[in-house]
ROVO-115794 format. One record per residue (C-alpha): residue in one letter; x, y, z. Coordinates in steps of 0.1 Angstrom, whole numbers, always signed. Layout:
   aa       u       v       w
    a       X       Y       Z
...
This chain:
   aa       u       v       w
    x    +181    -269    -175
    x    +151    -250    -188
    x    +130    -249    -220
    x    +114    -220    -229
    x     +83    -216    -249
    x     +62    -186    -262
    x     +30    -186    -274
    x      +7    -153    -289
    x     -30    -159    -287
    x     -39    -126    -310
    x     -81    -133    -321
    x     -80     -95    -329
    x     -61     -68    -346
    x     -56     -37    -328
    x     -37      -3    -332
    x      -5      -1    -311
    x     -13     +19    -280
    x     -50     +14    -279
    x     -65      -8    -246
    x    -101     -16    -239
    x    -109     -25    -209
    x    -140     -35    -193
    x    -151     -37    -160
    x    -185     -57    -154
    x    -213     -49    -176
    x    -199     -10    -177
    x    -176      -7    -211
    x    -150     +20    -209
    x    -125     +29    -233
    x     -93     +41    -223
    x     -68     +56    -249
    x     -34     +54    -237
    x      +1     +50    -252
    x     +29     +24    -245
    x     +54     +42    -225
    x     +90     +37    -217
    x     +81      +9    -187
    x    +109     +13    -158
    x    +108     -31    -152
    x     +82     -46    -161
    x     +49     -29    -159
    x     +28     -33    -187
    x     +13     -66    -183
    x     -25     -70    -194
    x     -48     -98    -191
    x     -79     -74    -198
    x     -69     -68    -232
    x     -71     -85    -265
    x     -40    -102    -262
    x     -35    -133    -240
    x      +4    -145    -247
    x     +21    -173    -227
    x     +56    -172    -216
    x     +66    -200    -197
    x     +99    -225    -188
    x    +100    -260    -176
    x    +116    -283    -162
    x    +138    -261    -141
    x    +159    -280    -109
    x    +164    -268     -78
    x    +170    -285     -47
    x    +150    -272     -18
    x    +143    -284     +20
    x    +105    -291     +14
    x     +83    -320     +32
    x     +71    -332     +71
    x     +90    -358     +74
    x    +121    -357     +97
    x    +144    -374     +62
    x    +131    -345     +48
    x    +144    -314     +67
    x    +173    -329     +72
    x    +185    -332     +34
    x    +172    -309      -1
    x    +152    -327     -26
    x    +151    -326     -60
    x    +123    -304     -75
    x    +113    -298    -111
    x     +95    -262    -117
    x     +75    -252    -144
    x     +60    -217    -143
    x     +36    -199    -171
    x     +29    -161    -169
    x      -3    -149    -191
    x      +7    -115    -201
    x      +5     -94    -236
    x     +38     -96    -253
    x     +28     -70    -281
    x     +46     -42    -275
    x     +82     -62    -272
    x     +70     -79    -302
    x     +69     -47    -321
    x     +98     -28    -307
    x    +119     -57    -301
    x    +131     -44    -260
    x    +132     -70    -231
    x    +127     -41    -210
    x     +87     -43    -217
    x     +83     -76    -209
    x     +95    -100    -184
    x    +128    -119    -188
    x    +122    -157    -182
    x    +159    -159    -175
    x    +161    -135    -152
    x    +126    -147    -135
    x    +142    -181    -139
    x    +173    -173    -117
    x    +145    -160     -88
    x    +122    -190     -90
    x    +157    -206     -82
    x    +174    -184     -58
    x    +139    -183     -41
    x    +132    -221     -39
    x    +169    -232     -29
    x    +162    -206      +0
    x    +131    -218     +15
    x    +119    -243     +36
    x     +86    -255     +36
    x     +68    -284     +47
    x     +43    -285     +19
    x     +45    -286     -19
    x     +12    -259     -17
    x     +33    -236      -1
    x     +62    -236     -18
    x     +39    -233     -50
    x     +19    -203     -36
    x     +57    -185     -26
    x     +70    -184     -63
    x     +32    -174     -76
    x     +36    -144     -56
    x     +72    -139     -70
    x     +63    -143    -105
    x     +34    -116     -95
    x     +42     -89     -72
    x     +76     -89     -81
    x     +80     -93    -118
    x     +40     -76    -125
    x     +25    -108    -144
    x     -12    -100    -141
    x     -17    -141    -142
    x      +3    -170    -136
    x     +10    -208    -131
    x     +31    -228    -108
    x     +37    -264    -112
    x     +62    -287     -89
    x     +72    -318     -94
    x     +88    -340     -65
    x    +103    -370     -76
    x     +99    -405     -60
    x     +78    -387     -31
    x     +53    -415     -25
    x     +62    -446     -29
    x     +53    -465     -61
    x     +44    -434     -81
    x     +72    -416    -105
    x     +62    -385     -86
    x     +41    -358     -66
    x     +27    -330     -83
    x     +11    -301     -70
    x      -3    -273     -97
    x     -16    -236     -89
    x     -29    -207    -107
    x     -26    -174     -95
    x     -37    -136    -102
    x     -14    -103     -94
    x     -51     -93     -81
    x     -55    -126     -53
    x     -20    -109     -38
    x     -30     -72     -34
    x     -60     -86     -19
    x     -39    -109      -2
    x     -16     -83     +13
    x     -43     -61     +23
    x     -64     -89     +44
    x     -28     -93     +61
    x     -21     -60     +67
    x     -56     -54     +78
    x     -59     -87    +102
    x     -24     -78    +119
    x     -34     -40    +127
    x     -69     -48    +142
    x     -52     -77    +158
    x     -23     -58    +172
    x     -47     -29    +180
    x     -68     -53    +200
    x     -37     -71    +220
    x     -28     -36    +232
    x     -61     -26    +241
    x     -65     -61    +261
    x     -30     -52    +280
    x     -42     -20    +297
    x     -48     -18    +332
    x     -45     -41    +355
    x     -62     -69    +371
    x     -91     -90    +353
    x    -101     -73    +325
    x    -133     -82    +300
    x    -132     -70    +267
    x    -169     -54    +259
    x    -180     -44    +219
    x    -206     -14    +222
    x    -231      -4    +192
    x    -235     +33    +193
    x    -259     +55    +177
    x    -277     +95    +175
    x    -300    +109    +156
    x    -307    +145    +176
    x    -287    +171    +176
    x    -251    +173    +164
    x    -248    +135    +161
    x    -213    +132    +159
    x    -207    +153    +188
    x    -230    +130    +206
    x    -214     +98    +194
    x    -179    +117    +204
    x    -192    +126    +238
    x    -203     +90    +243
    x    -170     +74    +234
    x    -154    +100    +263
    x    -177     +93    +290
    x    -175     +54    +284
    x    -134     +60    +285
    x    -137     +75    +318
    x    -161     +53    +330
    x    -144     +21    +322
    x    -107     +28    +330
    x     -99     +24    +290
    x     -66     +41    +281
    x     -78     +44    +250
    x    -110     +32    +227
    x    -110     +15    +188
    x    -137     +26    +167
    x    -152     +19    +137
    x    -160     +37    +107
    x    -194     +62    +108
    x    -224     +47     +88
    x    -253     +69     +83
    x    -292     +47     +87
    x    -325     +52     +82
    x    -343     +47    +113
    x    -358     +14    +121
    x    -393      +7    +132
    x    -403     +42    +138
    x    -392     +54    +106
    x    -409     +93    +111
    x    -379    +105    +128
    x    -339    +119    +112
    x    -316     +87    +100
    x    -290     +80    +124
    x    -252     +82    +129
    x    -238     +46    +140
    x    -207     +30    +151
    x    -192      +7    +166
    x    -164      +8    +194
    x    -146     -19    +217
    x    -130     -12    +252
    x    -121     -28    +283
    x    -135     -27    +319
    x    -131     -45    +349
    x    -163     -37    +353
    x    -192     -67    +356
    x    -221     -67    +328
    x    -250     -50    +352
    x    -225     -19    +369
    x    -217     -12    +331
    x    -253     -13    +323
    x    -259     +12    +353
    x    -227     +32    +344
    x    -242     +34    +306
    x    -276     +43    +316
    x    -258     +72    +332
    x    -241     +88    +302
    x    -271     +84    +279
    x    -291    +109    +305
    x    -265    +132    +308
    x    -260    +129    +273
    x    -298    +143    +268
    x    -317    +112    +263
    x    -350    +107    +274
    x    -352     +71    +293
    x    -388     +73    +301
    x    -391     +79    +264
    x    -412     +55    +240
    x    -390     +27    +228
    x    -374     +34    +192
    x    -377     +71    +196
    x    -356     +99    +185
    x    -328    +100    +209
    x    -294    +123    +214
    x    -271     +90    +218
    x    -285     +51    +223
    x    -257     +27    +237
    x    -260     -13    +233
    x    -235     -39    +245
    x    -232     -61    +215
    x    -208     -86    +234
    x    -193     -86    +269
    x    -164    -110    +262
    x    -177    -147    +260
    x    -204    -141    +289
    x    -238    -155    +274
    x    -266    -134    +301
    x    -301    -134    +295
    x    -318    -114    +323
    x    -351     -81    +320
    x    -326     -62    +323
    x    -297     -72    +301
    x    -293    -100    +271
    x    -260    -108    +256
    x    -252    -113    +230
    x    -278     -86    +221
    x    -304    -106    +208
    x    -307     -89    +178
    x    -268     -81    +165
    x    -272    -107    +140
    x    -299     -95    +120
    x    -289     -58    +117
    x    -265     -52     +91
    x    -263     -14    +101
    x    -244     -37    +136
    x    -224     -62    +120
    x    -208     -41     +93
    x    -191     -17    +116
    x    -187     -42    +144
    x    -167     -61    +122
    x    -140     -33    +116
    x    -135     -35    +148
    x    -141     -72    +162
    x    -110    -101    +165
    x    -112    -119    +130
    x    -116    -151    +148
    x    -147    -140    +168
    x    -175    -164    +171
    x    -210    -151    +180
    x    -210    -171    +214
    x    -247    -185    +208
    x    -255    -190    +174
    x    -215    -201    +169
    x    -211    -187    +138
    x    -180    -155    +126
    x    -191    -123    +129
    x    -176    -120     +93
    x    -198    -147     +80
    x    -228    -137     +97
    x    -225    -101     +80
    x    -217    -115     +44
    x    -248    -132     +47
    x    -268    -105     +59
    x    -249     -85     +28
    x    -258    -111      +5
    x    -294    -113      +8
    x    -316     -95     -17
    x    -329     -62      -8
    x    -361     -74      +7
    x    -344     -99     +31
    x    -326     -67     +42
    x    -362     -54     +56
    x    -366     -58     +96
    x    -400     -46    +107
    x    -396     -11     +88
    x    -362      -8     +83
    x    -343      -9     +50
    x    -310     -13     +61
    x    -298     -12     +22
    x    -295     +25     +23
    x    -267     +19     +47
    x    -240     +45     +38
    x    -206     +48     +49
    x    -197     +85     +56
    x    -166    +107     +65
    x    -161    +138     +91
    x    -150    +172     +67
    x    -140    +192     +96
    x    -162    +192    +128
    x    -195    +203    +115
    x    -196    +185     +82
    x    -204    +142     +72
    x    -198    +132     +38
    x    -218    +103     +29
    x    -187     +88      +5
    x    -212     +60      -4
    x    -233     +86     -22
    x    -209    +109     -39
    x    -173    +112     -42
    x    -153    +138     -31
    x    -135    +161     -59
    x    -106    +184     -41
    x     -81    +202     -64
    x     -49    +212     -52
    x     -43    +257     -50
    x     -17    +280     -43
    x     -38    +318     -44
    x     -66    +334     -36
    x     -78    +334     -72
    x     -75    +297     -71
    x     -95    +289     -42
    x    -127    +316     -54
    x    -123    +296     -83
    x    -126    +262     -73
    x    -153    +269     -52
    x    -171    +286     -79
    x    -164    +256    -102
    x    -180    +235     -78
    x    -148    +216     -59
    x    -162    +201     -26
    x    -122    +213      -9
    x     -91    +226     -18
    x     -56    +209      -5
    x     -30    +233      +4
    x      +9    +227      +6
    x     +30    +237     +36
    x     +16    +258     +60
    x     +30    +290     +54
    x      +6    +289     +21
    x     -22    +284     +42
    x     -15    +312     +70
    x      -6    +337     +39
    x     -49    +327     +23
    x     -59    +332     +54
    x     -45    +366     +62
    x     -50    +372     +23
    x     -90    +361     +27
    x     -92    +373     +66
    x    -103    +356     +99
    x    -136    +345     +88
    x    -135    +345     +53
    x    -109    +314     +47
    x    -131    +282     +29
    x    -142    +258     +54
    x    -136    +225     +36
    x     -99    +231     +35
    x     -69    +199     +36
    x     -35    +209     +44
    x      -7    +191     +31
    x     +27    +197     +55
    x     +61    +198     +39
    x     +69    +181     +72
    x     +48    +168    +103
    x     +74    +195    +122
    x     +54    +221    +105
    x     +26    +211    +126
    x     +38    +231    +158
    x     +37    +261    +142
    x     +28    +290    +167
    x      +1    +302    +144
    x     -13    +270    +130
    x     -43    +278    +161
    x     -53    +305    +141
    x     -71    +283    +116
    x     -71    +250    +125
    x    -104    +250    +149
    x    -129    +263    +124
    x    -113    +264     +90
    x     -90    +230     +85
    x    -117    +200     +69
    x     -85    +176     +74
    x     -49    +170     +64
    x     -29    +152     +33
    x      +1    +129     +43
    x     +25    +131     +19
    x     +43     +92     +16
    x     +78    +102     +23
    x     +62    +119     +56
    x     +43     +77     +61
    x     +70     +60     +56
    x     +91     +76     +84
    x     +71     +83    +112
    x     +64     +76    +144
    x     +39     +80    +168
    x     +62    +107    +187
    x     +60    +126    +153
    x     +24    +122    +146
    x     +15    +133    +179
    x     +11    +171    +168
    x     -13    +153    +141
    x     -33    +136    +161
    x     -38    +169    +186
    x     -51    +186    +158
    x     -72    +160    +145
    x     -88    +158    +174
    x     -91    +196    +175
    x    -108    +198    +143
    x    -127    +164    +138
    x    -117    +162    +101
    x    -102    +134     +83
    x     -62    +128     +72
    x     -55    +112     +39
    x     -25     +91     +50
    x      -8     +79     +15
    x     +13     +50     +10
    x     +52     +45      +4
    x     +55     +27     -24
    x     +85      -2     -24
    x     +94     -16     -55
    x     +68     -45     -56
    x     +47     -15     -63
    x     +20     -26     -36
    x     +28     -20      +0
    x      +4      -2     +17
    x     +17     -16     +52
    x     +31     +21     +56
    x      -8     +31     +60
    x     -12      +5     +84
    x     +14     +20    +112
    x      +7     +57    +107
    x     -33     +43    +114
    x     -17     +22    +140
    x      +1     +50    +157
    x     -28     +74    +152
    x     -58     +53    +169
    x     -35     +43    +198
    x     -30     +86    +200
    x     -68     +92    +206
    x     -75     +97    +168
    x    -108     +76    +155
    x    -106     +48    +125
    x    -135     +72    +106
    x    -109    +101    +104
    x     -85     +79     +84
    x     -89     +80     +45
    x     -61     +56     +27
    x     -43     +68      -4
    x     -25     +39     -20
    x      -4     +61     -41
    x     -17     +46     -73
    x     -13     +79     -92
    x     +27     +76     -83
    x     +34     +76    -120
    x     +16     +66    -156
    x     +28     +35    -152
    x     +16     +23    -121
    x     -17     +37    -128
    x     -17     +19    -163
    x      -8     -13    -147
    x     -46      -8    -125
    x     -62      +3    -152
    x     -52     -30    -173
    x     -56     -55    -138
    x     -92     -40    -128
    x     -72     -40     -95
    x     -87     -13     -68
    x     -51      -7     -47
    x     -55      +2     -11
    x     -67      -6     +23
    x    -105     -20     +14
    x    -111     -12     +53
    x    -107     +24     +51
    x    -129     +50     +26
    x     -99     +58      -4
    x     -79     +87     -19
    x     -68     +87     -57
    x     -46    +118     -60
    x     -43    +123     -97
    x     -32    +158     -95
    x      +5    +148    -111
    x      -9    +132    -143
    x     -16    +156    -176
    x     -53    +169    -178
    x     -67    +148    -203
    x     -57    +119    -181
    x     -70    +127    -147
    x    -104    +132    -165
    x    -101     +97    -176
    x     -86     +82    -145
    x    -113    +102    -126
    x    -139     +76    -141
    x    -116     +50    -134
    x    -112     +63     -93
    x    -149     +61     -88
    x    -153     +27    -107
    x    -125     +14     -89
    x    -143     +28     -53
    x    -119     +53     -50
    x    -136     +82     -22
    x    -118    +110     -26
    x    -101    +124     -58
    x     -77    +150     -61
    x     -69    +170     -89
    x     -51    +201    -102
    x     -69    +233    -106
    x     -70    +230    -142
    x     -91    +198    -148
    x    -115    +207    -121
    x    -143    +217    -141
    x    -140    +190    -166
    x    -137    +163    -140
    x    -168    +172    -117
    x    -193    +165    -144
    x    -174    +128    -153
    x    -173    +119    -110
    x    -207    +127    -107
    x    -220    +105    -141
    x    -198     +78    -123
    x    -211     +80     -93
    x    -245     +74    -108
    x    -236     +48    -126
    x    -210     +30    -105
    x    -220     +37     -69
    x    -242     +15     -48
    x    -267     +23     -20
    x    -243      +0      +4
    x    -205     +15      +7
């Protein structure tokens, strides 16, 4: 019922196993070799090949249109789908197994269409486009149905897409992040009881220890507003505005609910910044130990000398709207100006640097940073963090010599034997441990170490993929002990792109006590050569683009991590782990990427 058709659009000659690929106006070569792809994973749009495999006319019969006629009974459907993909390696070798089968995609498109039942040819176009992409890996593809005698007087409708394996990852992450922060919200709106208002807060410190401040803060507004627990943001380091002779600051954003009214929280919040330390007689825009806005106080529009919300100026501070939008309902409107708090801050991140300039304040030095333990910030928007995994004593002296920024240890009898081996005081501070099991967590002697010496913890993705906030309450106890960040990494299914697993650990974790700036995504991307090949070849950056990202490259040869290292940073990758081994030639290629690639804004 199909005809097939393949087409090779080769304007260059190339070795077999050679790739360029290029990424803006940053050229980067990448040497790698065709290997034995498990499926079908080599598919390349970035190259210099650009072959068509496509069938037509395919017909299925499928429940699709709004009309009542039209539920009841399937209509006849004609299907024509194109993948863009390089064919030149089954060319040369002559396997099916490196490229995609049309019959076997064309049995899919089928079982996948007689299945469904949509109400609009868009839809039913946009389902088989995601087939075609997440599930067979064409980097590009097209989707064209035909409906026969569907308006009257015309032969038939005709509805045409084009998709990218890129548009879905995206896709799936915007889901997976809308759902969480959605879900996340919902819960937080269900505590308590009786009228409740739900009240986004802007906090920020620059005195002192500024993220024991901002920590502090977020306690005393818990007790002071009932709150079973508090969402917050991610931690953005500022320069100061106005008064710009004084330290940068520490902001974030959190969002609670009180059944308090707008003027007793005012009172109650005036309350906690002079315990905290601050000065209210002070001169306005001074140095202060915490400052604490309300940015909105559900849809209550107040202007008053003592109180204005919406604060009057949330909508010209980018250094506000960026991590008020981690946190805010998607579907948020600015109750005066009418406008999404997600299009207000894209336009505030779209203006040129100078439009970015508010009295004194350059808010494009705004830079997302990352708790390494309790008494260090990492400004990830600056630098990326190298860690390489270690087993002995000699290893650790070494990568600290070498210049690593930590080390990641496995199982936590390893890390009690360096720590009797090194002594009490001795053990490296900026130290991620890596459990064999979230069991291994309890241990008796695990107190020993994790107060002053733990910088955070590695979730290993069989560990993500089963648990449970029971499980990952030990976690989230000794997060909250040490302050320092978990990279949480992904289970991958066999669309090679889930990264919902993230989404419940982070889920679990927040609702626990744990804060959204601890939580560094790894997206699994180093899972094998071949999933990392198919990234490199899409320009694709996998994983959660609302959380600072972990590229553990440890597995791969040492030749390779120091070329996937460039690719980490250039793909905004945060964190990148490698083995002991490649340390000191990978340090030297993260930190020319990071010049080169890295922006002030993160």
């Amino acid at each position: 019922k199909a005809t097939v058709s393949v087409l090779n659009w080769a304007h260059t000659l190339r070795r077999p196993g050679e790739h360029t690929l290029t990424h803006n106006t940053h050229p980067m070569a990448i040497v790698t070799e065709y290997p034995a792809l498990e499926k079908r994973k080599l598919c390349c749009t970035n190259g210099k090949y650009r072959d068509v495999v496509s069938f037509e006319k395919l017909q299925c019969h499928s429940i699709v249109g709004v009309k009542e006629p039209e539920r009841l009974q399937k209509q006849k459907l004609l299907i024509d789908v194109t993948m863009y993909l390089d064919t030149s390696c089954c060319s040369l070798n002559d396997k099916i197994d490196d490229t995609i089968s049309y019959a076997t995609l064309s049995r899919a498109v089928l079982k996948y269409t007689e299945d469904s039942k949509h109400f609009l040819l868009e839809t039913l176009c946009h389902g088989i486009a995601r087939l075609v992409c997440l599930k067979f890996g064409a980097p590009e593809c097209s989707v064209r149905v035909e409906k026969p005698r569907a308006i009257p007087l015309a032969a038939q409708a005709v509805v045409e897409i084009t998709r990218t394996y890129e548009f879905f990852t995206e896709e799936n992450a915007e889901v997976n992040k809308r759902l969480t922060r959605n879900l996340l919200l919902d819960k937080l709106r269900a505590q308590g009881t009786g009228e409740r208002s739900t009240v986004y807060l802007a906090l920020g410190s620059n005195v002192g220890d500024t993220l024991g401040n901002l920590l502090r803060a977020i306690e005393e507004m818990r007790k002071l507003t009932g709150s079973e627990f508090v969402l917050t943001s991610g931690l953005y380091s500022t320069p100061p505005a106005y008064n710009v002779n004084q330290p940068a600051f520490l902001n974030a954003s959190i969002v609670l609910t009180t059944a308090l009214d707008p003027f007793a929280l005012l009172r109650g919040i005036k309350e906690i910044e002079g315990r905290l330390g601050r000065d209210l007689a002070a001169e306005r825009n001074s140095p202060r130990p915490v400052d604490i806005d309300i940015l909105f106080f559900g849809d209550v529009v107040l202007e008053s000398p003592q109180l204005t919300v919406p604060h009057k100026d949330l909508h010209k501070r980018l250094f506000v709207m960026c991590p008020l939008t981690e946190v805010a309902d998607e579907s948020y409107k600015h109750p005066v100006i009418r406008q999404p708090l997600f299009a207000i801050r894209e336009a505030l991140w779209r203006a040129s640097p100078p439009a970015r300039v508010t009295g004194e304040e350059d808010m494009s030095q705004l830079t997302r940073v990352i708790p390494l333990g309790s008494s260090t910030l990492h400004g990830v928007g600056k630098k990326t963090v190298v860690l390489t995994r270690v087993a002995k004593r000699a290893e650790v002296e070494a990568a600290a010599k070498d210049g690593a920024l930590g080390v990641v240890v496995t199982g936590v009898a390893q890390l009690l034997a360096l720590r009797d081996e090194f002594g009490a005081d001795a053990l490296p501070a900026k130290l991620f441990l890596e459990p064999a099991s979230l069991d291994e967590l309890t241990h008796p002697r695990l107190g020993e170490v994790s107060g002053t010496h733990i910088a955070g913890f590695r979730i290993p993705a069989d560990i993500t993929r089963t648990a449970t906030a029971e499980t990952l309450a030990p976690l989230a106890e000794l997060l909250r002990v040490t302050g320092g960040s978990v990279i949480v990494t992904a289970h991958i299914d066999d669309t090679q792109t889930t990264i919902a697993s993230i989404e419940n650990v982070s889920c679990y974790l927040q609702e626990l006590g744990v804060h959204k700036w601890q939580i560094v995504a790894d997206s699994n991307v180093a899972i094998d050569d071949d999933r990392l090949t198919l990234v490199a070849r899409h320009g694709v950056s996998l994983g959660a683009a609302w959380y600072p990202k972990c590229w553990d490259l440890s597995a791969l040869s040492a030749p390779r991590q120091t070329v996937f290292a460039q690719l980490a940073v250039q793909r905004h990758a945060d964190v990148v782990i490698v083995g002991k081994d490649s340390i000191k030639d990978v340090l030297p290629v993260t930190a020319a990427a990071d010049a080169l690639f890295r922006t002030d804004m993160h």
